[in-house]
C-alpha positions as CSV (number, residue, x, y, z in Angstrom):
1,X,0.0,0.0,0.0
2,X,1.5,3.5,-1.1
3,X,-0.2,6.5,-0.1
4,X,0.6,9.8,2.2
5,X,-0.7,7.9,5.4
6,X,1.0,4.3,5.1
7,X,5.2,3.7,5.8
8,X,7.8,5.7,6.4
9,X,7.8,7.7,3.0
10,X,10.8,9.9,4.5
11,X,13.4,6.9,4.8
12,X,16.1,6.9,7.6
13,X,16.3,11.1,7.4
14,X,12.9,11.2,9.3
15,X,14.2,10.7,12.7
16,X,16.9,12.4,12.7
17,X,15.2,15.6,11.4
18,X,12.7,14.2,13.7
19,X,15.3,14.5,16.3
20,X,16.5,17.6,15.6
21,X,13.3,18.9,15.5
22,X,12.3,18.0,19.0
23,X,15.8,19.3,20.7
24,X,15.6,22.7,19.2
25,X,11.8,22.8,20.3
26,X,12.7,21.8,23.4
27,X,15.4,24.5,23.6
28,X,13.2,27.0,22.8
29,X,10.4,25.9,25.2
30,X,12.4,25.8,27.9
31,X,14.2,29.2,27.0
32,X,10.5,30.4,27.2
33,X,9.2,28.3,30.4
34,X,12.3,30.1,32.2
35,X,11.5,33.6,31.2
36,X,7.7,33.0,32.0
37,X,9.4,31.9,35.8
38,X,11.4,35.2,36.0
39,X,8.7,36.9,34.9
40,X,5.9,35.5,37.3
41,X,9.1,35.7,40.3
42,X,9.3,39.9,39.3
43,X,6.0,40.3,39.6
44,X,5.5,38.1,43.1
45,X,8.6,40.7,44.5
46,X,6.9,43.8,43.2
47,X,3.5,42.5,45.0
48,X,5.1,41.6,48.1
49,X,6.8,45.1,47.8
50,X,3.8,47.2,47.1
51,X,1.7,44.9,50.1
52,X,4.4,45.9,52.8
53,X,4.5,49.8,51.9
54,X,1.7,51.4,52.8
55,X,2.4,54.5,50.9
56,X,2.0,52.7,47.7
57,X,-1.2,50.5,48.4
58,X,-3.6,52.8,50.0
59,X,-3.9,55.0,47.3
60,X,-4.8,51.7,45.3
């Protein structure tokens, strides 16, 4: 059977694009996961900031 959903129509370069693929997706992912962190940790210090100085939250 020949046809765009049956075998391997790639041969042996599929995985390792495959491969390839994946790593610099995961790279980037985690490269993005880690900013999302910093991000979410700058925001936590600026709340925790803002909550302890009443100068800054009562007019809020």
């Amino acid at each position: 059977m020949s046809g765009p959903f049956y075998g391997n129509q790639f041969g042996s370069a599929a995985p390792a694009y495959g491969a390839a693929f994946d790593e610099g997706l995961r790279k980037h992912m985690l490269r993005v996961y880690n900013f999302m962190m910093l991000g979410l940790g700058v925001t936590g210090l600026v709340a925790l900031f803002v909550a302890s100085t009443p100068a800054l939250y009562v007019p809020i």
